[in-house]
PADODREN-204445 format. One record per atom (N, C-alpha, C, CB): x, y, z; residue number from 1. Coordinates in steps of 0.02 Angstrom, whole numbers, plus 50000, padded with zeros to 5 digits. Atoms other than C-alpha are relative to their C-alpha. Glycine has a CB too. Layout:
BEGIN
{pt {X; Y; Z}; NUM};
...
This chain:
BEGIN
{pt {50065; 50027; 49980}; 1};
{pt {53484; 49387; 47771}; 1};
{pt {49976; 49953; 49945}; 1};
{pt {49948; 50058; 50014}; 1};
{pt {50030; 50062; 50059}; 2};
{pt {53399; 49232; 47690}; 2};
{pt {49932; 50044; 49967}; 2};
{pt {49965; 49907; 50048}; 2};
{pt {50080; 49983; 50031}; 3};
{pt {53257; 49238; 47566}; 3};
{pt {49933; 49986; 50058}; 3};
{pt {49984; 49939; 49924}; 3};
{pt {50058; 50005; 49957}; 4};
{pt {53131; 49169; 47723}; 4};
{pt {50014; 50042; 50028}; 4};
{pt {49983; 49949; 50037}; 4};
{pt {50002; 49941; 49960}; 5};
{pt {53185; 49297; 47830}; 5};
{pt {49974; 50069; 49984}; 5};
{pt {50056; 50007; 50016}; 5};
{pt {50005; 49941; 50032}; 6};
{pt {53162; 49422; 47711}; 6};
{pt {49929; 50017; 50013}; 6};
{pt {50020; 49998; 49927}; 6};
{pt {50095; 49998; 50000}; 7};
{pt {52980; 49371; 47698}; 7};
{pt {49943; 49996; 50052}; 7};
{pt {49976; 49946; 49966}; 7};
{pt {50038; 49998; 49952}; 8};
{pt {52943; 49338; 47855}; 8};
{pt {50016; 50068; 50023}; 8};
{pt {50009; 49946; 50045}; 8};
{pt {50010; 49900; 49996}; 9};
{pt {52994; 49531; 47902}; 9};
{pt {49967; 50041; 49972}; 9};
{pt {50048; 50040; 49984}; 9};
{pt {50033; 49969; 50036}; 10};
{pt {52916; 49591; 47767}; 10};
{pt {49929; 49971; 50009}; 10};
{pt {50029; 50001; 49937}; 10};
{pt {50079; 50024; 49988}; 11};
{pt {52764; 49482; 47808}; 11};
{pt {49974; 50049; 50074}; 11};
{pt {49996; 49896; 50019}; 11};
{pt {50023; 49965; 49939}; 12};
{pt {52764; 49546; 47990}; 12};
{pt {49977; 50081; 50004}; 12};
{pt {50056; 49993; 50045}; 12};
{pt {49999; 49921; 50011}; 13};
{pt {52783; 49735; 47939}; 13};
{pt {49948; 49995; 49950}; 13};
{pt {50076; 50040; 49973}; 13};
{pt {50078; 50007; 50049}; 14};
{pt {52633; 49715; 47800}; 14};
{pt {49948; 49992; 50045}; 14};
{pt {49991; 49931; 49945}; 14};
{pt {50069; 49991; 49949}; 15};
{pt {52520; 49650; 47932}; 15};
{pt {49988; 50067; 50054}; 15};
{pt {50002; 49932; 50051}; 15};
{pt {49994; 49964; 49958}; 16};
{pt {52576; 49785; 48063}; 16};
{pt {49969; 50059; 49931}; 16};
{pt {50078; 49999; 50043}; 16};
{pt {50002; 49930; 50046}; 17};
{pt {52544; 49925; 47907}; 17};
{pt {49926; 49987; 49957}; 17};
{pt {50081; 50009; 49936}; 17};
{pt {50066; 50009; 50025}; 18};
{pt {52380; 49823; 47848}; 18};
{pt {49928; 50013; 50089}; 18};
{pt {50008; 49897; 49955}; 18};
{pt {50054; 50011; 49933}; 19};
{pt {52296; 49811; 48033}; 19};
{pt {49993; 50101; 49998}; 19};
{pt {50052; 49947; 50104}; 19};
{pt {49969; 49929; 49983}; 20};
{pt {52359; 50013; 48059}; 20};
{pt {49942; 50042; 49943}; 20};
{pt {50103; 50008; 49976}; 20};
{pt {50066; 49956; 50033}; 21};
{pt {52204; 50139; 48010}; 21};
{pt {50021; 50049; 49953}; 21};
{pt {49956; 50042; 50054}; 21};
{pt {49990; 49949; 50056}; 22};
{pt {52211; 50258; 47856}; 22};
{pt {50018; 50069; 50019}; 22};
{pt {49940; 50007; 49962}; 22};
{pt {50016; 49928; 49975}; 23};
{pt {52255; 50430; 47930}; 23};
{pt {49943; 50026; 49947}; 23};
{pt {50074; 50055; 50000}; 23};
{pt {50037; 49959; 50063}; 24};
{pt {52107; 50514; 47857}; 24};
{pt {49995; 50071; 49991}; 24};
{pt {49934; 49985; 49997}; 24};
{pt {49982; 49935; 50034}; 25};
{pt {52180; 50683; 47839}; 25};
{pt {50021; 50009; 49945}; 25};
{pt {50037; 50029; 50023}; 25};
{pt {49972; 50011; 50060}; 26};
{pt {52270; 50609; 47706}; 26};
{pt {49951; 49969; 49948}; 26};
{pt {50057; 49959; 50010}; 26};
{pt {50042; 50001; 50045}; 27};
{pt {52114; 50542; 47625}; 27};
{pt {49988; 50064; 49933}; 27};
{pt {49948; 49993; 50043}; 27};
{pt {50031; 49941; 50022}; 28};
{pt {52091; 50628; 47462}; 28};
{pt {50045; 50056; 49976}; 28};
{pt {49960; 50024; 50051}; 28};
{pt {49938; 49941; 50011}; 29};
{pt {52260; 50731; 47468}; 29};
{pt {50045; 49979; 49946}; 29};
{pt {50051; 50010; 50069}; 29};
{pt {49942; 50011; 50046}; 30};
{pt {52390; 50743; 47344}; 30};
{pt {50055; 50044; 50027}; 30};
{pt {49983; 50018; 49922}; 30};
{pt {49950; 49977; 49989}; 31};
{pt {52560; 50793; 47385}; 31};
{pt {50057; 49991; 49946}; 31};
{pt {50011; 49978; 50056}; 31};
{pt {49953; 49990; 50065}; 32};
{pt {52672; 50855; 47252}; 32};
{pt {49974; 49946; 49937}; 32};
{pt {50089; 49981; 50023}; 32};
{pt {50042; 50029; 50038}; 33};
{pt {52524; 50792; 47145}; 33};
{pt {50015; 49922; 49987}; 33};
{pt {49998; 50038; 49943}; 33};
{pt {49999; 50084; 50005}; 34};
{pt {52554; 50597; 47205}; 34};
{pt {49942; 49991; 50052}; 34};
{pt {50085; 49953; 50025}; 34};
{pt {50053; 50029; 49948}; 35};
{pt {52382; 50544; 47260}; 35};
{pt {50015; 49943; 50086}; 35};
{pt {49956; 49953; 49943}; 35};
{pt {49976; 50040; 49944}; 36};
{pt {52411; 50467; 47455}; 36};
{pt {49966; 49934; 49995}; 36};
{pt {49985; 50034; 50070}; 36};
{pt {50060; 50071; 49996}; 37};
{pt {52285; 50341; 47447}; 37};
{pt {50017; 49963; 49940}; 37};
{pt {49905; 50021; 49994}; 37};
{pt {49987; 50040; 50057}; 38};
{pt {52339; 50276; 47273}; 38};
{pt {50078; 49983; 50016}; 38};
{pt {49985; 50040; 49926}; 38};
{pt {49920; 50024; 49968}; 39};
{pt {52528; 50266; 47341}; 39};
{pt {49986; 49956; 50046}; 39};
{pt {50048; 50059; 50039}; 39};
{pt {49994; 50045; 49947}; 40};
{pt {52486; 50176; 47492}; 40};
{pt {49968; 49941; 49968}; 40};
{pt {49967; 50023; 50069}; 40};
{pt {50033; 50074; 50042}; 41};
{pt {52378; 50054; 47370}; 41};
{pt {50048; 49960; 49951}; 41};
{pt {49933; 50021; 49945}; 41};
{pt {49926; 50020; 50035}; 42};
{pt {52526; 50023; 47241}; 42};
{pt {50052; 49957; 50051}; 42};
{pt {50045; 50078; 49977}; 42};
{pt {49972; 50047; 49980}; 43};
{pt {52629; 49992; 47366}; 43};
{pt {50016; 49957; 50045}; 43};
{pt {50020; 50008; 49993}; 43};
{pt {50014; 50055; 49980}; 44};
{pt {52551; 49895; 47462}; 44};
{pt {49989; 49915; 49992}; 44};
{pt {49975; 50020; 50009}; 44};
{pt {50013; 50038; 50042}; 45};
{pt {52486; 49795; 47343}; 45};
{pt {50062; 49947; 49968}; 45};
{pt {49972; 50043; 49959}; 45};
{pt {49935; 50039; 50014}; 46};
{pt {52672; 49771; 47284}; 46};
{pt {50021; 49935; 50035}; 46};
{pt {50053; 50043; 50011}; 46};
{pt {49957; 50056; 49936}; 47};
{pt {52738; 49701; 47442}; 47};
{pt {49956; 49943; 50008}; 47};
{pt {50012; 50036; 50089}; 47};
{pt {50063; 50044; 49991}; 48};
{pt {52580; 49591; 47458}; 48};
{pt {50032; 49958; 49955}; 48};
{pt {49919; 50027; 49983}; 48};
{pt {50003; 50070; 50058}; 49};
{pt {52609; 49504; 47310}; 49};
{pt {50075; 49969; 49997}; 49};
{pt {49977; 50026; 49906}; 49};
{pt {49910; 50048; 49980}; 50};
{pt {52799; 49479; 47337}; 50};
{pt {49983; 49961; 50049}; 50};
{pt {50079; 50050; 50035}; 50};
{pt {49993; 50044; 49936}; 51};
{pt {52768; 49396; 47507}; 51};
{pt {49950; 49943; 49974}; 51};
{pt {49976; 50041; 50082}; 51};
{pt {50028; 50045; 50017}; 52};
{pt {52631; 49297; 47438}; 52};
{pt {50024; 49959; 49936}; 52};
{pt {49945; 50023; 49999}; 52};
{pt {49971; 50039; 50063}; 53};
{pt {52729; 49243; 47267}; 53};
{pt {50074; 49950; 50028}; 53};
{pt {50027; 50071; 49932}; 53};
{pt {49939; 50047; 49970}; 54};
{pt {52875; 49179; 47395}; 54};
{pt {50055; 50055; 49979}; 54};
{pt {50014; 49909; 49960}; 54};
{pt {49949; 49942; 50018}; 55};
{pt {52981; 49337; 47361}; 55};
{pt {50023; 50006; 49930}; 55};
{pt {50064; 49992; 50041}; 55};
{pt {49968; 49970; 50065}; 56};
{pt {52963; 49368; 47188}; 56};
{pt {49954; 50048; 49983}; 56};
{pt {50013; 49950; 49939}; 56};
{pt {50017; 49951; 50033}; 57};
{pt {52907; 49499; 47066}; 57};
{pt {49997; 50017; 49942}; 57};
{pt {50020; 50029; 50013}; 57};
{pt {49987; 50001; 50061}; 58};
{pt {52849; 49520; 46900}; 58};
{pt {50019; 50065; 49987}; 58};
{pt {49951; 49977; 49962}; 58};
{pt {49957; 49948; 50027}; 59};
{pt {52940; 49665; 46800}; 59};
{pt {49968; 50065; 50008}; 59};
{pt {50017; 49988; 49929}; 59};
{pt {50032; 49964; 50016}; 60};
{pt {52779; 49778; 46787}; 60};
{pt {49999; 50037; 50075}; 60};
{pt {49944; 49973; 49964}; 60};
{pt {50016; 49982; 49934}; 61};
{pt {52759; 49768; 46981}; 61};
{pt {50055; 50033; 50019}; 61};
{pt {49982; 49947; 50045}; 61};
{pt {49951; 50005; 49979}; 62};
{pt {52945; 49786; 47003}; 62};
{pt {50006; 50091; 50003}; 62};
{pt {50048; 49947; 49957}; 62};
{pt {49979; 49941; 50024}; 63};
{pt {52937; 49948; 46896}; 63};
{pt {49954; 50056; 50041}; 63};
{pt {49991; 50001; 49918}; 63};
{pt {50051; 49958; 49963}; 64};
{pt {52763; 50019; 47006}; 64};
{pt {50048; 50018; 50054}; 64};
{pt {49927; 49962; 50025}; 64};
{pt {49979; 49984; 49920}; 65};
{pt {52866; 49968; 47187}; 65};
{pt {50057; 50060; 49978}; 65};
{pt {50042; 49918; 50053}; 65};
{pt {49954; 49959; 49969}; 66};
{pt {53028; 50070; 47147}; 66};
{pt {49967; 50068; 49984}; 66};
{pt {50076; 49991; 49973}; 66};
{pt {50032; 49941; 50002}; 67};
{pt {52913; 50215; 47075}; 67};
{pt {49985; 50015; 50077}; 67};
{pt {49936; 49996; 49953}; 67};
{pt {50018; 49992; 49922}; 68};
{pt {52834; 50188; 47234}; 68};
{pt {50048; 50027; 50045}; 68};
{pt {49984; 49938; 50030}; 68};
{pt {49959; 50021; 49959}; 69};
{pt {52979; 50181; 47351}; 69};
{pt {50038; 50090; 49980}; 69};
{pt {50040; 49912; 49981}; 69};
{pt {49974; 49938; 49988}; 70};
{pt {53043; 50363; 47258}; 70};
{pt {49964; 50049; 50015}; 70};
{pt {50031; 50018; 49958}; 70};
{pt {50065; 49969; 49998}; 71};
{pt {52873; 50427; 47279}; 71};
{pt {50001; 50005; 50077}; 71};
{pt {49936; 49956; 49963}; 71};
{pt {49993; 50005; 49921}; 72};
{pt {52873; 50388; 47483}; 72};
{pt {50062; 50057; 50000}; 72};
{pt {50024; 49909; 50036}; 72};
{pt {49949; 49973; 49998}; 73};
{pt {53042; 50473; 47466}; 73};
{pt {49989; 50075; 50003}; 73};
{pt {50034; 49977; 49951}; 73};
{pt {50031; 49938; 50024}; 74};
{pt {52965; 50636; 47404}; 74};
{pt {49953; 50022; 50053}; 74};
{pt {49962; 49991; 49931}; 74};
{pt {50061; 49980; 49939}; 75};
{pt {52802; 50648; 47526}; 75};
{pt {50025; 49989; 50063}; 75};
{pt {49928; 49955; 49999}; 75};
{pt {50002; 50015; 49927}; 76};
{pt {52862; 50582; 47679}; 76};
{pt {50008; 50074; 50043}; 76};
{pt {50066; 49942; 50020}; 76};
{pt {49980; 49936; 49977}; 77};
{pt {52953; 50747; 47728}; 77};
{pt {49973; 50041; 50020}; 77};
{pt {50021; 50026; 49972}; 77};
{pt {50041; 49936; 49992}; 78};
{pt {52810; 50856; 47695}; 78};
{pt {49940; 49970; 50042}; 78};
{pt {49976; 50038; 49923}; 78};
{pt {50069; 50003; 49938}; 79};
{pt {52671; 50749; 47816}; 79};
{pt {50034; 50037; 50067}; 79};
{pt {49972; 49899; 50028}; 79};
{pt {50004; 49961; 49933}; 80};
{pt {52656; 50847; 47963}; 80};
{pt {49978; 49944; 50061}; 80};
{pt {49939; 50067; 49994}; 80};
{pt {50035; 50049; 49951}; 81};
{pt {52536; 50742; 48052}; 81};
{pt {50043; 49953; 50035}; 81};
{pt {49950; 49958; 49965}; 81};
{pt {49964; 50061; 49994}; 82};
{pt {52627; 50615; 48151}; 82};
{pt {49983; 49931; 50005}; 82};
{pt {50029; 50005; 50041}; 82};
{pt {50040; 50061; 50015}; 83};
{pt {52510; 50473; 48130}; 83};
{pt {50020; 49979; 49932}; 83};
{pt {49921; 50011; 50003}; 83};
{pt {50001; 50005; 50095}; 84};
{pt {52514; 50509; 47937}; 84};
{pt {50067; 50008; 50006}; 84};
{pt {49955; 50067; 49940}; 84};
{pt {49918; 49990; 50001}; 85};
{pt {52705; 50530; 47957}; 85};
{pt {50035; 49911; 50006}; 85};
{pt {50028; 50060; 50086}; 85};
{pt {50007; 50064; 49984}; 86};
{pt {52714; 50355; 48058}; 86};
{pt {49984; 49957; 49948}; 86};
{pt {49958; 49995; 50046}; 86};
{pt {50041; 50040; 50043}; 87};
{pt {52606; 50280; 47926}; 87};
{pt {50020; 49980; 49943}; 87};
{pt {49949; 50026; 49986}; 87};
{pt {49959; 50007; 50075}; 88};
{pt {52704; 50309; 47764}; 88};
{pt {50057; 49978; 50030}; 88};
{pt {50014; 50072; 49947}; 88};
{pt {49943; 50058; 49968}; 89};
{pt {52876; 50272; 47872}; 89};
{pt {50001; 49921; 49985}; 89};
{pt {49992; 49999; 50077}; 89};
{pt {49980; 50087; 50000}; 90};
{pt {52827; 50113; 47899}; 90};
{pt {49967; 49970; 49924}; 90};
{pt {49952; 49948; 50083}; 90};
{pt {50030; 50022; 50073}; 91};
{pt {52749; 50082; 47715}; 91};
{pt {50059; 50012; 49953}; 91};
{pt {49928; 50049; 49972}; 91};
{pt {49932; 49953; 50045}; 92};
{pt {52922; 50168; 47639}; 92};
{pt {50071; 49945; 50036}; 92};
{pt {50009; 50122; 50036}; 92};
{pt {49974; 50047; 49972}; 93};
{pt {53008; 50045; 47767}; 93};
{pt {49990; 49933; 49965}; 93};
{pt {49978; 50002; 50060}; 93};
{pt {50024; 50048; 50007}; 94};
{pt {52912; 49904; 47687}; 94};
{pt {50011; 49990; 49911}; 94};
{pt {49932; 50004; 50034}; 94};
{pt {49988; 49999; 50080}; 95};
{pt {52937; 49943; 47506}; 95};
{pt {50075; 49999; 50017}; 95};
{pt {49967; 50075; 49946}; 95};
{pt {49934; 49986; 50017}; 96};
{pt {53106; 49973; 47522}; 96};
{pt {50051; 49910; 50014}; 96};
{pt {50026; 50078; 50062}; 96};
{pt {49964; 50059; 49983}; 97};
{pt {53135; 49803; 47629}; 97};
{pt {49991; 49957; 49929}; 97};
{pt {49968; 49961; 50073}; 97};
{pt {50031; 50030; 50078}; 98};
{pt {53043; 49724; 47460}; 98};
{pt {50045; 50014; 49943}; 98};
{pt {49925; 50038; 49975}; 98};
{pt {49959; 49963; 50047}; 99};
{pt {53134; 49832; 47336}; 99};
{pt {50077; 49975; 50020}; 99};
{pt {49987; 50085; 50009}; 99};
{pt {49929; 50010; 50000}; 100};
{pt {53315; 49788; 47420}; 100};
{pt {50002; 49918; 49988}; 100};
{pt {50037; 50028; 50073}; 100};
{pt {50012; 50067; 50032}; 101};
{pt {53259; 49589; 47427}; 101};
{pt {50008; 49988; 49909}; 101};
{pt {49923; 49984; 50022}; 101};
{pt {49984; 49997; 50057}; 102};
{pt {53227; 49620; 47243}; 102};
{pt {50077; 49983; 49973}; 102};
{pt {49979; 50058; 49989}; 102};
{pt {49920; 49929; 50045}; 103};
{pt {53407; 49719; 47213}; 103};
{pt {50064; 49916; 50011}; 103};
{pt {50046; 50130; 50100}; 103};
{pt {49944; 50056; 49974}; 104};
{pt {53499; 49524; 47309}; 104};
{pt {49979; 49943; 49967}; 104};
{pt {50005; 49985; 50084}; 104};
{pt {50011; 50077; 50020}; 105};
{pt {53420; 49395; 47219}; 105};
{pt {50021; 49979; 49915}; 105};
{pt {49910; 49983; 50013}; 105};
């Protein structure tokens, strides 16, 4: 896959995961003491700024997303909810598309 493609997927899946409401069960929660709401902000935030820098990444961000990305790895399992299940998927989907862009360039 090209670098535009990359970004335009990763653009499409950001908007689909920025429009998409907060489960707010997960407001507030920590799971295996990783705040939800500060994960979904990290790495959101990540992917944001890759798609808007043209698919790059400075080192600091690089080092938050894959935290991120093992962090999704860890919680996803244990949401129950399937909204809040749905929700990190596609945010763990979205870091990861980011994070593997990274891993080819």
């Amino acid at each position: 896959m090209i670098r535009s493609e990359q970004i335009q997927n990763a653009a499409l899946l950001w908007q689909e995961h920025h429009d998409a409401e907060f489960p707010a069960n997960l407001r507030g929660v920590e799971v295996e003491d990783i705040d939800m709401v500060l994960l979904d902000a990290d790495t959101a935030g990540c992917a944001s700024t890759w798609i808007n820098n043209g698919g790059t990444l400075d080192p600091q961000r690089r080092r938050i997303l894959q935290t991120c990305v093992e962090n999704l790895g860890r919680v996803i399992p244990q949401i129950s909810d399937p909204s809040g299940h749905q929700y990190y998927q596609r945010l763990h989907k979205l870091a990861l598309l980011v994070s593997g862009a990274l891993d080819t360039k």
